[in-house]
ZAPA-289163 format. One record per residue: z, y, x of N, C-alpha, C in turn; residue number from 1. Coordinates in Angstrom, 1 decimal, m for minus. Layout:
// residues N
((Z Y X) (Z Y X) (Z Y X) NUM);
...
// end
This chain:
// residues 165
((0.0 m1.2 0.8) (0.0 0.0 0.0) (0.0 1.2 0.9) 1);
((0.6 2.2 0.5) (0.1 3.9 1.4) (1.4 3.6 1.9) 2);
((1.0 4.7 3.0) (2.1 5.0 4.0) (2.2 6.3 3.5) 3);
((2.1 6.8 2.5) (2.0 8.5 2.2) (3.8 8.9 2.3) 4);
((4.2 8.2 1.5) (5.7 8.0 1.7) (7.0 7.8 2.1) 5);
((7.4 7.8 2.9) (8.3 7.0 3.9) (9.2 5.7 2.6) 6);
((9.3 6.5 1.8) (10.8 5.9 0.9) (9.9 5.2 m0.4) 7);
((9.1 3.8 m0.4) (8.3 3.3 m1.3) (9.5 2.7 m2.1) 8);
((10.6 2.2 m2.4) (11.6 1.9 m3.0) (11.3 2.7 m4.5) 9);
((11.5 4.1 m4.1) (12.1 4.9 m5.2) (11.1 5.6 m6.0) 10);
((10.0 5.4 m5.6) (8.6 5.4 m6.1) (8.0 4.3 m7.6) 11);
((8.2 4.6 m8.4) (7.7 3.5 m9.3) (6.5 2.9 m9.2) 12);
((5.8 1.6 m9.5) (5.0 0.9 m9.3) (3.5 1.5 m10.1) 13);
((3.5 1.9 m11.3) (2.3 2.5 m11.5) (1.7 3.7 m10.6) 14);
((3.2 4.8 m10.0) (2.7 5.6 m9.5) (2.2 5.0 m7.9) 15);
((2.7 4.0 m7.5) (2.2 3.2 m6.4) (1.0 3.0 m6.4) 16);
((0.6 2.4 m7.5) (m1.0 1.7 m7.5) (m1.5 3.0 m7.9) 17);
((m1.4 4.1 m8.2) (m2.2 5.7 m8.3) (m2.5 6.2 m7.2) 18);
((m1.1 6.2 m6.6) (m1.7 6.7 m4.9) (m2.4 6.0 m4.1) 19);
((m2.1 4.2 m4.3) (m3.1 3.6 m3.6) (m4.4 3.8 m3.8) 20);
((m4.6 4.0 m5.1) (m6.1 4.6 m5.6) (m6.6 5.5 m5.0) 21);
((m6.1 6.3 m5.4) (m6.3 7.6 m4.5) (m6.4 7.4 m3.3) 22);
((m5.5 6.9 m1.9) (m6.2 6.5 m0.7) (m7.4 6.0 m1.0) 23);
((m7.9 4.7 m1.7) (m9.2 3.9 m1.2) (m9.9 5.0 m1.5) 24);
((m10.5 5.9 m2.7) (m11.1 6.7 m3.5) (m11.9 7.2 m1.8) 25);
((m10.9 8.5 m1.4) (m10.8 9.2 m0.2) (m11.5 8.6 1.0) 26);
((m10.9 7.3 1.2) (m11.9 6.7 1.8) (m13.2 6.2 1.6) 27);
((m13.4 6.2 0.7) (m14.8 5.9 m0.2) (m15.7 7.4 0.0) 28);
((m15.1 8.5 m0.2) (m15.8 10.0 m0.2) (m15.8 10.2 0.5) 29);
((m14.7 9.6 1.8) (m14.9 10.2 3.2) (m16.3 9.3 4.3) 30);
((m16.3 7.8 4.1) (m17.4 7.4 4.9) (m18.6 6.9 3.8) 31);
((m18.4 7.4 2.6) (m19.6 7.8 1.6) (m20.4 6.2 1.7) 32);
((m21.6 6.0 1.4) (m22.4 4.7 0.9) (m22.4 3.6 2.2) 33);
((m22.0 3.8 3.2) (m21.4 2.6 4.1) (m19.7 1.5 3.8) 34);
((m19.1 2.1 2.9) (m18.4 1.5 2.2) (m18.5 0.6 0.9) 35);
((m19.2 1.5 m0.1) (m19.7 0.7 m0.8) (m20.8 m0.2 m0.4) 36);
((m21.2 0.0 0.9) (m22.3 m1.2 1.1) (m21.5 m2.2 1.3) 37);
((m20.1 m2.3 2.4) (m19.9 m3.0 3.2) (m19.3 m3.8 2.0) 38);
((m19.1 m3.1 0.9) (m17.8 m4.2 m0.4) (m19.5 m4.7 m1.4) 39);
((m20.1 m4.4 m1.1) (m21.5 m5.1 m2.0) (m21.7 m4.6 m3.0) 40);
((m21.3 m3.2 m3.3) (m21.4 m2.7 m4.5) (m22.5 m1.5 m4.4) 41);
((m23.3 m1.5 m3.7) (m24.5 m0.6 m3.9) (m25.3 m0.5 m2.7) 42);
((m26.2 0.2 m2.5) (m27.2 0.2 m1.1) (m27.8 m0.8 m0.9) 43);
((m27.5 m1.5 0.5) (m29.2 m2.1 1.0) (m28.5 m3.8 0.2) 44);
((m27.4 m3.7 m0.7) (m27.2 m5.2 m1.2) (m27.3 m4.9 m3.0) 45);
((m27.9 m3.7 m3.3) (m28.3 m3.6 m4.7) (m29.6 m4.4 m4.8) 46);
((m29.6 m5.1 m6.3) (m30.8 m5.7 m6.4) (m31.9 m5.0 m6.9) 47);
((m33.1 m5.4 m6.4) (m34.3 m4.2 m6.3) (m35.1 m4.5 m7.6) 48);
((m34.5 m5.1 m8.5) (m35.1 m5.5 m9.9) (m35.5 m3.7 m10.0) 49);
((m37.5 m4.2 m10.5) (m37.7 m2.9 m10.7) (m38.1 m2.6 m12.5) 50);
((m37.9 m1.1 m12.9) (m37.8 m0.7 m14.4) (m39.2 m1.3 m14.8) 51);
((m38.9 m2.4 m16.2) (m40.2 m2.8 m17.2) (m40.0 m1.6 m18.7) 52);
((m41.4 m1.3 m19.0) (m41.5 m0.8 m20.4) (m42.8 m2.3 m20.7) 53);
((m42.8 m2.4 m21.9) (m43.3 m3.3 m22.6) (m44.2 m2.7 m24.2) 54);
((m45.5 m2.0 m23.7) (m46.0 m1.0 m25.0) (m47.1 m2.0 m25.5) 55);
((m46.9 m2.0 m26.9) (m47.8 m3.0 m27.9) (m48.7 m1.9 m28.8) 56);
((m49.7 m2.3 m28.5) (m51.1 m1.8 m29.2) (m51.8 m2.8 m30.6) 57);
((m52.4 m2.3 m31.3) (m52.7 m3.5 m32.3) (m53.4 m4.4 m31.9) 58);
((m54.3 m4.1 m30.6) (m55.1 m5.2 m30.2) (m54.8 m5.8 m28.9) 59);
((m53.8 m5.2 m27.5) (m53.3 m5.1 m26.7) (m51.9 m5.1 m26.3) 60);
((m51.3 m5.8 m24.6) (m50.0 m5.3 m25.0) (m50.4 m4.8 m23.5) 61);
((m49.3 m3.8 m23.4) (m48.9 m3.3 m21.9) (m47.9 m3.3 m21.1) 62);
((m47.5 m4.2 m20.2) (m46.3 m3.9 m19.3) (m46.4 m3.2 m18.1) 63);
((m45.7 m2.3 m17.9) (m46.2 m1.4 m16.7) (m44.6 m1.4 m16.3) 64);
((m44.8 m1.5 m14.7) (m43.7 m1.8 m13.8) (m43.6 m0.7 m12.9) 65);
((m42.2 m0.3 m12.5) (m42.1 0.7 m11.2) (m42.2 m0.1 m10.0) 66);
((m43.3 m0.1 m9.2) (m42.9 m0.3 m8.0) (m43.6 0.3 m6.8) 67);
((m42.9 1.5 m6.7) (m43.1 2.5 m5.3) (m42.7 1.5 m4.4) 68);
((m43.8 2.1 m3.0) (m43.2 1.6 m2.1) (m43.4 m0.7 m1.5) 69);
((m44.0 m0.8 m2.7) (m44.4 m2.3 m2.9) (m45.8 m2.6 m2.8) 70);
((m46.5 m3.8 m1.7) (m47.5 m3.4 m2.1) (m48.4 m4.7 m2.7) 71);
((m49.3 m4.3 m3.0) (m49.7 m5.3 m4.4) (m49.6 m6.5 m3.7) 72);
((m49.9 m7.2 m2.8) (m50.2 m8.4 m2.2) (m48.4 m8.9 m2.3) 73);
((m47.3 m8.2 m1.9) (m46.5 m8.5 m2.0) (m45.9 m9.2 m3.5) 74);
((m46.4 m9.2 m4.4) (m46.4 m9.2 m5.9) (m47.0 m10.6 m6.7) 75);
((m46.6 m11.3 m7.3) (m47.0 m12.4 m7.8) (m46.8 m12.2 m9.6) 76);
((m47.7 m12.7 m10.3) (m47.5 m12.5 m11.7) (m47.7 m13.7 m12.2) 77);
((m47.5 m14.5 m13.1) (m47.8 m15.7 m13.5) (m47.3 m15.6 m15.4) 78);
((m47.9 m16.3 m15.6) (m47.6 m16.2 m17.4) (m47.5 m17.5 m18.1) 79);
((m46.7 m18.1 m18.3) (m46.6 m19.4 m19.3) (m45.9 m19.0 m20.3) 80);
((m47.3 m19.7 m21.6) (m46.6 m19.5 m23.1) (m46.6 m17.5 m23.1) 81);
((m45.4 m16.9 m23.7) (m45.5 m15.9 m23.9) (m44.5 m15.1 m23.4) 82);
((m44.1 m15.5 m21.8) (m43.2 m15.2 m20.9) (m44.2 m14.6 m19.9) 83);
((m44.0 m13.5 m19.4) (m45.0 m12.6 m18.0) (m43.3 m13.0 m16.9) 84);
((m44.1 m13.3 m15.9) (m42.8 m13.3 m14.8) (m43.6 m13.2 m13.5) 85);
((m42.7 m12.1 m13.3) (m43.1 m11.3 m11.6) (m42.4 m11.3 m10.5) 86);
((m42.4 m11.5 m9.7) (m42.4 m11.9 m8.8) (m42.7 m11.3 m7.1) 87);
((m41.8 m11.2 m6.6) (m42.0 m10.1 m5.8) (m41.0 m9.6 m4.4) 88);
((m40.8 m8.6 m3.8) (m40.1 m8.4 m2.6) (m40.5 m6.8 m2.3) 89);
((m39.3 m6.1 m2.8) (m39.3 m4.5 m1.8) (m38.8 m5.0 m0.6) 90);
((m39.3 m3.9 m0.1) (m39.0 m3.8 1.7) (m38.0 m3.1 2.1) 91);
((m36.9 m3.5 2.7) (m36.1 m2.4 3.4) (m36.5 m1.6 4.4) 92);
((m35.5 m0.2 4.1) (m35.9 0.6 5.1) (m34.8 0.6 6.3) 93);
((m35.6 0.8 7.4) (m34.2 0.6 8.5) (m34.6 2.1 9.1) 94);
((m33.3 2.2 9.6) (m33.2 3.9 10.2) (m32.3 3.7 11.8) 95);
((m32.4 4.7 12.6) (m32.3 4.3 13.6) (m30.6 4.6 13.5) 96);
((m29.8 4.1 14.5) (m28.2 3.8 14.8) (m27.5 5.1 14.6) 97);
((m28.4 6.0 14.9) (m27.8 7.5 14.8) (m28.3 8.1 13.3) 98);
((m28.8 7.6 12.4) (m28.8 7.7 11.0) (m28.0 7.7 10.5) 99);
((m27.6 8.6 9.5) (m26.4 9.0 8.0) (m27.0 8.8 7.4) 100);
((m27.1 7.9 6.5) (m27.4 7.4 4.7) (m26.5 8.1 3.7) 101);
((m26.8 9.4 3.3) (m26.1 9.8 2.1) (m26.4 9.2 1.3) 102);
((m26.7 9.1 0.8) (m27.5 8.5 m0.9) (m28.7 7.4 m0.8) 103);
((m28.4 6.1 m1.3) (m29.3 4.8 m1.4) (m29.2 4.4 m3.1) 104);
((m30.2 5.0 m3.9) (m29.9 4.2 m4.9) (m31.3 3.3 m5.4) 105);
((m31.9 3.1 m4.4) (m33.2 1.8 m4.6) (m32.8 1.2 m3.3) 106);
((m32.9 m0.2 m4.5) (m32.5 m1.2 m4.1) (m34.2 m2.0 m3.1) 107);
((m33.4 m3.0 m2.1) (m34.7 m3.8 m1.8) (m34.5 m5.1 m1.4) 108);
((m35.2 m6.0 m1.4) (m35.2 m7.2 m1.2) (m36.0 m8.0 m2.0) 109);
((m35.4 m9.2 m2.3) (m36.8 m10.3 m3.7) (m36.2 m9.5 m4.9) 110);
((m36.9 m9.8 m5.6) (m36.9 m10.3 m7.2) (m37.6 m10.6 m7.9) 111);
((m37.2 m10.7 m9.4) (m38.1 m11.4 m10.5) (m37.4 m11.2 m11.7) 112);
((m38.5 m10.9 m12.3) (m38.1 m10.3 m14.1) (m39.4 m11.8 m14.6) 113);
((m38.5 m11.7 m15.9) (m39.3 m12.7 m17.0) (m38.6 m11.7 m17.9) 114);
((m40.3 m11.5 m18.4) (m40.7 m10.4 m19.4) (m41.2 m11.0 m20.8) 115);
((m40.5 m11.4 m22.0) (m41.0 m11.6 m23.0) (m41.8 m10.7 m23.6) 116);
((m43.2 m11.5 m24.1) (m44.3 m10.6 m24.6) (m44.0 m10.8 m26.4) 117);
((m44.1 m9.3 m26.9) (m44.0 m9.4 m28.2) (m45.2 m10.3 m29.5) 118);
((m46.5 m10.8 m28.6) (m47.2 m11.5 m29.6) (m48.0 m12.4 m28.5) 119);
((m48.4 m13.1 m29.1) (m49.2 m14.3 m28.3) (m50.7 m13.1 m27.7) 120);
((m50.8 m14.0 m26.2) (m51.8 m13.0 m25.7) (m53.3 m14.5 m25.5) 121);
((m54.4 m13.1 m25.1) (m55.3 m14.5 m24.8) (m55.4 m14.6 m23.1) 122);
((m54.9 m15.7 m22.6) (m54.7 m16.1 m21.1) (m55.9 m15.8 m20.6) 123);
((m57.3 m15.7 m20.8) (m58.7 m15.2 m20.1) (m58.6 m13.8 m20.1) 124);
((m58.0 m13.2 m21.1) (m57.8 m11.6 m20.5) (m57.0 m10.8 m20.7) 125);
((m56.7 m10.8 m19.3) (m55.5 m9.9 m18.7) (m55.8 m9.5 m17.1) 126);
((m55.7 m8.0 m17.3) (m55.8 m7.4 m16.0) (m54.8 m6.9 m16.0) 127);
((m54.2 m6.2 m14.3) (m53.7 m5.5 m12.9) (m54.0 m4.8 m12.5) 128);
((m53.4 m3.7 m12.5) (m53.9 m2.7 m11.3) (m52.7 m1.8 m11.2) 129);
((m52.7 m1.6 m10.1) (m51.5 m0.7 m9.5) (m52.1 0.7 m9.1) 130);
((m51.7 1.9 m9.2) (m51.8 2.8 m9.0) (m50.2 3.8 m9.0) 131);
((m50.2 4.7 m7.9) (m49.4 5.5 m7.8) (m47.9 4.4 m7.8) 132);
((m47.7 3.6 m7.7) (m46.2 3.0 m7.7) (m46.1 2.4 m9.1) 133);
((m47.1 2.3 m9.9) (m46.8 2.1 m11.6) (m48.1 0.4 m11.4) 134);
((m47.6 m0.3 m11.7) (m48.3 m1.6 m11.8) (m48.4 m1.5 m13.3) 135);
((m49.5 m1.7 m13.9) (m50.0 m1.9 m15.1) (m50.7 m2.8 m15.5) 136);
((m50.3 m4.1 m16.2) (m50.4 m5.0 m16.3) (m51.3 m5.5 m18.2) 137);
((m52.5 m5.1 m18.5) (m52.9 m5.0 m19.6) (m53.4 m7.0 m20.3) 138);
((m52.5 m6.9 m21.5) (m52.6 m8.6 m21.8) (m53.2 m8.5 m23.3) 139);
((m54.6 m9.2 m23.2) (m55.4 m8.9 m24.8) (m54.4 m9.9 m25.9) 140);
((m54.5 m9.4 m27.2) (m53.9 m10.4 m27.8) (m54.3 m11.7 m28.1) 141);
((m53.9 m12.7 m28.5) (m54.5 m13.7 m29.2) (m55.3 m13.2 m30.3) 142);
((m56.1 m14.1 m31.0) (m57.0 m13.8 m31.9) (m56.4 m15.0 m32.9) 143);
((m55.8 m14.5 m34.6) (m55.5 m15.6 m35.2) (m56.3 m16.3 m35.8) 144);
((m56.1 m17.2 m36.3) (m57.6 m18.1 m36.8) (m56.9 m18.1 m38.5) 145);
((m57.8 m18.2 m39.5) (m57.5 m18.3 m40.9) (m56.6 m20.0 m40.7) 146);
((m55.7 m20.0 m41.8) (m55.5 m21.6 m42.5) (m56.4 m22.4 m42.7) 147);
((m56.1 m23.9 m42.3) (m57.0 m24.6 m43.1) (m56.6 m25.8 m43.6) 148);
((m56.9 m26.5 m44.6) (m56.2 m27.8 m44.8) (m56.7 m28.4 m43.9) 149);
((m55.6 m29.3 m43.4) (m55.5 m30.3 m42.6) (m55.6 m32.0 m43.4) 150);
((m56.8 m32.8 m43.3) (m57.1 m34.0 m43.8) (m55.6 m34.9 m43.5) 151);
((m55.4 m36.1 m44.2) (m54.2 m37.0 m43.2) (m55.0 m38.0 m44.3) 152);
((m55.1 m39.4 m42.8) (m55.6 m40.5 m43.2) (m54.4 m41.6 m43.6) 153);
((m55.3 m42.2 m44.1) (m54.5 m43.3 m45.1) (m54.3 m44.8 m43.9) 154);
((m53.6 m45.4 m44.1) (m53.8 m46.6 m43.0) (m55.2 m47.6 m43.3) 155);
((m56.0 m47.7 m44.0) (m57.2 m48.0 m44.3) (m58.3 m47.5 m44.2) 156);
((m58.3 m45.7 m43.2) (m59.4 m45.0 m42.6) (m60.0 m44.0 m43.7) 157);
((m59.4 m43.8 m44.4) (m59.9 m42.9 m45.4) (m59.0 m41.9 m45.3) 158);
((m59.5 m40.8 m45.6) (m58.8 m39.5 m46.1) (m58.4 m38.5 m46.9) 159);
((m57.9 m37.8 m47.1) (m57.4 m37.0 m48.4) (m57.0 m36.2 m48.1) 160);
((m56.9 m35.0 m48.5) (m56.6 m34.2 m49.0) (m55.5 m34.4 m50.0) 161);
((m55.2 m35.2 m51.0) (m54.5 m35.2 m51.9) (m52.7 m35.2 m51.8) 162);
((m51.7 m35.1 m52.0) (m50.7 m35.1 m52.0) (m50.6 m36.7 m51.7) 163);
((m49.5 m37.5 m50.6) (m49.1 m38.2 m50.6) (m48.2 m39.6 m51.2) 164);
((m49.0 m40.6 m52.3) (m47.9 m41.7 m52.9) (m46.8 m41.9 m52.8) 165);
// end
């Protein structure tokens, strides 16, 4: 606990764990984002999951991804059923020994989002393209087909239509 005190006895315990607060705090504002690195709570050990919007058109959907700084070859997309999942790796930045990191709040290393798509898409088309740090990922919809009756055969090779004996 703190050494703020000489006489921790006569000190009550809530106000103990307040001032202890207060020390780590202090220390936290005093060697700023190398602390929270070193406890895993932000900087170069945040995860670099990057921001999805998901925009649906009547005939199209669009997922468009942030990723400054990434470059396409780095990037894998893959789609089963009506799940988009990406796949990928920002790059850390390294700075030389005499560098101060004030502020780190992008993250880098792997990741992967599985992106549910709001409607069935058609798997022959779908394009990519990256521009400006924005991956835009355009998926045509499926095309529904009308109802139709479905025949069911009889164990005899005949068929019907009719309601079942």
């Amino acid at each position: 606990m703190s050494e703020s005190s000489p006489d921790n006895s006569s000190v009550p315990p809530v106000e103990r764990v307040r001032q202890e607060v207060d020390r780590w705090l202090e220390v936290v504002r005093s060697t700023g984002e190398r602390t929270l690195e070193s406890l895993g709570l932000t900087g170069a050990n945040r995860q670099a999951n990057p921001p999805v919007d998901v925009i649906e058109f009547p005939e199209e959907i669009w997922v468009q991804i942030e990723l400054p700084g990434v470059s396409a070859e780095s990037v894998e997309l893959s789609l089963v059923g009506n799940m988009l999942t990406l796949t990928g790796s920002r790059p850390s930045i390294h700075f030389s020994s005499d560098a101060r990191v004030h502020l780190r709040e992008r993250g880098v290393g792997n990741f992967q989002r599985s992106i549910p798509l709001p409607a069935a898409v058609n798997n022959d088309a779908i394009r990519a393209e990256t521009r400006d740090g924005l991956l835009t990922v355009t998926l045509r919809k499926a095309t529904l087909t009308a109802g139709r009756s479905i025949p069911i055969s009889r164990g005899g090779g005949t068929t019907s239509t009719q309601p079942i004996d």
